[in-house]
Structure formats: structure tokens, C-alpha cells
Residue frames relative to the residue before (quaternion, step in Angstrom):
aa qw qx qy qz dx dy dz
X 1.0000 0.0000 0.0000 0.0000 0.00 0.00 0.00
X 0.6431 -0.5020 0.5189 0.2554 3.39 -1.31 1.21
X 0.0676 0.7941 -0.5900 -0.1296 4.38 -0.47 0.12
X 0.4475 0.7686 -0.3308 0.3155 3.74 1.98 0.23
X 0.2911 -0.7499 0.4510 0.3865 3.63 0.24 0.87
X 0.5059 -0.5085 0.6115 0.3340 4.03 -1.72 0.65
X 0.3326 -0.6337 0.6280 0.3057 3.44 -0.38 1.01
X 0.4424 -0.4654 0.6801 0.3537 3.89 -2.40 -0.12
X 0.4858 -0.4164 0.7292 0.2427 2.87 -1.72 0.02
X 0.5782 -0.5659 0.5495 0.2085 3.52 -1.39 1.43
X 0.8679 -0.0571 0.0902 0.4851 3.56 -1.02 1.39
X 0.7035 0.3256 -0.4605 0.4324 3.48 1.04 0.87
X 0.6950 -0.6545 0.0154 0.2974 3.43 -0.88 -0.45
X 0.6572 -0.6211 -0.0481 0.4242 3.67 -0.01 0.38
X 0.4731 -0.6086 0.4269 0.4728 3.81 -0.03 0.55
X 0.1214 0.6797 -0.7056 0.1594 4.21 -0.43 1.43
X 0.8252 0.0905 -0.3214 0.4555 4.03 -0.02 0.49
X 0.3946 -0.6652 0.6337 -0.0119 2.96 -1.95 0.61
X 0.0533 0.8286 -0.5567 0.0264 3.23 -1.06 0.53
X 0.3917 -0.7621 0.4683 0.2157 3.84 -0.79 0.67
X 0.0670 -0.8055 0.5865 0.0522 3.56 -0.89 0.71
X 0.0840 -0.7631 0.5984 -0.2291 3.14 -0.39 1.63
X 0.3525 -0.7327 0.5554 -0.1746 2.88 -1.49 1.88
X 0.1586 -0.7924 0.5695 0.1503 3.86 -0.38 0.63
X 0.7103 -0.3996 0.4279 0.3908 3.76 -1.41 0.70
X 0.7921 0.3965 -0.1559 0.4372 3.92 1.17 -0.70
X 0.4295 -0.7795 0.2052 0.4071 3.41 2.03 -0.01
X 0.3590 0.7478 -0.5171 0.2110 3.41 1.35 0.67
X 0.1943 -0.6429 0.5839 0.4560 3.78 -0.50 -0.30
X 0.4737 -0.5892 0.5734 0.3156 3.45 -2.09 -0.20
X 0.0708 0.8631 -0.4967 0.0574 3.13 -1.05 1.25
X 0.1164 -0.7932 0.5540 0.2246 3.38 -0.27 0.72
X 0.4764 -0.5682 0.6211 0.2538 3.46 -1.93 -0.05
X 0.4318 -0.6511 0.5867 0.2132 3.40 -0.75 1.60
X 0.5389 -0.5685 0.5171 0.3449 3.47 -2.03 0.35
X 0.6210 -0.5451 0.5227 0.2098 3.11 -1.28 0.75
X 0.5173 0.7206 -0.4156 0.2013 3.76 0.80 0.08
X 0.6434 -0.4199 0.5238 0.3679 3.39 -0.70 0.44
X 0.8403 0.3121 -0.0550 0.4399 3.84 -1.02 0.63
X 0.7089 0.3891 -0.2759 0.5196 3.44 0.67 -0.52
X 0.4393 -0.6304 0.5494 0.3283 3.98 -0.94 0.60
X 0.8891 -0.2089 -0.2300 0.3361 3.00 -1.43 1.60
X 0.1898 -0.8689 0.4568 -0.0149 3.83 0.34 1.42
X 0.7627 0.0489 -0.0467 0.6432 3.49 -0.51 0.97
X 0.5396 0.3536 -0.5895 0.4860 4.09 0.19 0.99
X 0.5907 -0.5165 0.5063 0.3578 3.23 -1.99 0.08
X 0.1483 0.7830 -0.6024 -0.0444 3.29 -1.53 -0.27
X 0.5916 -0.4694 0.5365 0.3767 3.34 -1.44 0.66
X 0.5297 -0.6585 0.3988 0.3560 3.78 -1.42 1.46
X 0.3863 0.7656 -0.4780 0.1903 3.53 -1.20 0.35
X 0.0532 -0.8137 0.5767 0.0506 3.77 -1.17 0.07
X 0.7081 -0.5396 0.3120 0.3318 2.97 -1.47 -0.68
X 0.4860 -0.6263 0.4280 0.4341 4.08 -0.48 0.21
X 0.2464 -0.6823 0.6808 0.1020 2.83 -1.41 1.62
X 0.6458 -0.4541 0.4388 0.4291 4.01 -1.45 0.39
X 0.6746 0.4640 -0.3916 0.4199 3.86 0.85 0.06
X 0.6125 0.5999 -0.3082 0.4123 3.21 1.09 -0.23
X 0.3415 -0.8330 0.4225 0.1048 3.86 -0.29 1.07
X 0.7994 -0.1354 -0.0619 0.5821 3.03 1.71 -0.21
X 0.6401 -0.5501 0.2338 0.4827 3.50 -0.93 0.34
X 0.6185 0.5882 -0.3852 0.3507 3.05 1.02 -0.24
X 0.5450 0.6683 -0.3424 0.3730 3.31 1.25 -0.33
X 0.5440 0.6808 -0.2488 0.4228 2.64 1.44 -1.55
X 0.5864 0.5521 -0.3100 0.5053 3.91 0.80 -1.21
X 0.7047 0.5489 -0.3168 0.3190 3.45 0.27 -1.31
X 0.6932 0.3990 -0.2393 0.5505 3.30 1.08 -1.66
X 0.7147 0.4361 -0.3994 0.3734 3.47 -0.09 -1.11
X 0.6192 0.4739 -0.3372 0.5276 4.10 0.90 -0.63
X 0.5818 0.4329 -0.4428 0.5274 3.96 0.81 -0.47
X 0.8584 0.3216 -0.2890 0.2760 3.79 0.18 -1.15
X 0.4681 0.7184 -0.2572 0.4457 3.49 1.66 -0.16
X 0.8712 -0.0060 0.0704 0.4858 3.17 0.92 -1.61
X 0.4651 -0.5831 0.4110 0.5242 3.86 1.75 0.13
X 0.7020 0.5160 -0.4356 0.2262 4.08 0.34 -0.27
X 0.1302 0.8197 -0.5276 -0.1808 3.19 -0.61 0.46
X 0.2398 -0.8682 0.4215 0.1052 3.20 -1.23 1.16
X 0.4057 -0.8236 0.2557 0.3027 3.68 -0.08 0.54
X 0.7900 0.1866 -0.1421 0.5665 3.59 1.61 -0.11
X 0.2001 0.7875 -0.5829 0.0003 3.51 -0.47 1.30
X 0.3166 -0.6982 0.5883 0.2573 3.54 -1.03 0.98
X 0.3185 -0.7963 0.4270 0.2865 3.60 -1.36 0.48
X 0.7984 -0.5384 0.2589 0.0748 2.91 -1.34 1.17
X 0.6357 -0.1599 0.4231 0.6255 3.15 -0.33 -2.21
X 0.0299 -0.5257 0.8219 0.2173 3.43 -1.51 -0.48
X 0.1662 -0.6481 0.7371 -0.0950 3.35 -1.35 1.77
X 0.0345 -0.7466 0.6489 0.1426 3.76 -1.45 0.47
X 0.4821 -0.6835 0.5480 0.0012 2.23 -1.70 1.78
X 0.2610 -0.7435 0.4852 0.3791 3.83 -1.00 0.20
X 0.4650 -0.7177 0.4240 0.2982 3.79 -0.68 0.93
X 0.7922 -0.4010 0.2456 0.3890 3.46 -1.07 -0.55
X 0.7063 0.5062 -0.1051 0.4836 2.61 1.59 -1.19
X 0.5370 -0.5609 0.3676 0.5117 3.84 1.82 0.20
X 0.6841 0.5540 -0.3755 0.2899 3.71 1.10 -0.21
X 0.5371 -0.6396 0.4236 0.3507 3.70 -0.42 0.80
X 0.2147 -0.7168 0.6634 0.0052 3.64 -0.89 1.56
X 0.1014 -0.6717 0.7181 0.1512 3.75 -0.49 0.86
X 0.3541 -0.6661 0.6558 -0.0279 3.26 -1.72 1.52
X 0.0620 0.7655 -0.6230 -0.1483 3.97 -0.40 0.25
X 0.3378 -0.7736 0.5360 0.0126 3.15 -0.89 1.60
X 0.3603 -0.7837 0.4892 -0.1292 3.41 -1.12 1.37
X 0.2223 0.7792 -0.5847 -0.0382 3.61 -0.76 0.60
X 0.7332 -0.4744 0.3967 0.2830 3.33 -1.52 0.45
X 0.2151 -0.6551 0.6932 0.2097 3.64 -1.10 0.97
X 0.0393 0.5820 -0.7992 -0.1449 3.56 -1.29 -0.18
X 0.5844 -0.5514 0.5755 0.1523 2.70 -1.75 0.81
X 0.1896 -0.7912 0.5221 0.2558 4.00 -0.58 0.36
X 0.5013 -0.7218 0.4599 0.1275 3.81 -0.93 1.21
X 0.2691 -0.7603 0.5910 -0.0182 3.47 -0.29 1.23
């Protein structure tokens, strides 16, 4: 796990969710399909696993780890980050997202 804070953007807002982008040997990505519930931010679209930072989480990476363990059962032990992409929230306000991917280690 990454322990480097996701820097902010100057005078914008702060980078609070994460999300994993995973790639198969065949080039699909993983996506899951959000609940359809009332209240929750984008209901019943796809998306790359991931969420927001809870006060247990030590870093955003963590944040990836857990939200990718309770989403999809994987858990992976080393993701490097990626991108930071902004989403628009519920409220029309721009949710910056810092996107993650898996290291693997290569087997000699």
C-alpha cells in the first residue's frame, strides 16, 4: 500500500474517494453496477470499484483496498496511484476521485 498522501488541487476540492482500475490478461476492465437506491451518488450506473474515505482509513489508498474488498471480495496488497478524475456529486459539486491500479510483482 501507497502511505503518500494524494496531494489537493489549489482552492479546489479535497481528493476523499478512491477507486481501483483493474484490467484482465484479455483487456476487459472490472465493473460493478451501483444500487439503484434513492440517495446514493449515481444509482443503477456502472463504475470502476471504489468509494469514499471513512476516518479509519489512513490513506486513500486504503480506502481502495477496503472499498475493492467490500464491493468485490479482492483484496490486493499493493496499489500505485494512477489518475485523480472528477466526478460530479449529487449536489452538482465536482468530487475529485484518485484512481488506483494494482502492482503485481513479476515471477522469476
Amino acid at each position: 500500500m501507497d502511505p503518500r498522501p494524494v496531494p489537493s488541487p489549489p482552492g479546489g476540492p479535497p481528493v476523499s474517494n478512491a477507486s481501483v482500475l483493474l484490467q484482465n490478461d484479455a483487456g476487459a476492465y472490472l465493473l460493478h453496477l451501483r444500487d439503484n437506491l434513492p440517495g446514493i451518488w449515481e444509482p443503477g450506473s456502472w463504475a470502476l470499484p471504489g468509494g469514499g474515505r471513512e476516518p479509519a482509513d489512513r490513506s486513500l489508498a486504503e480506502t481502495a483496498r477496503r472499498e475493492l474488498r467490500e464491493e468485490t471480495g479482492l483484496d490486493l496488497a499493493a496499489l500505485e496511484p494512477f489518475a485523480v478524475e472528477t466526478a460530479t456529486g449529487i449536489d452538482g459539486s465536482p468530487v475529485l476521485i484518485q484512481v488506483f491500479f494494482p502492482l503485481f510483482k513479476s515471477v522469476s
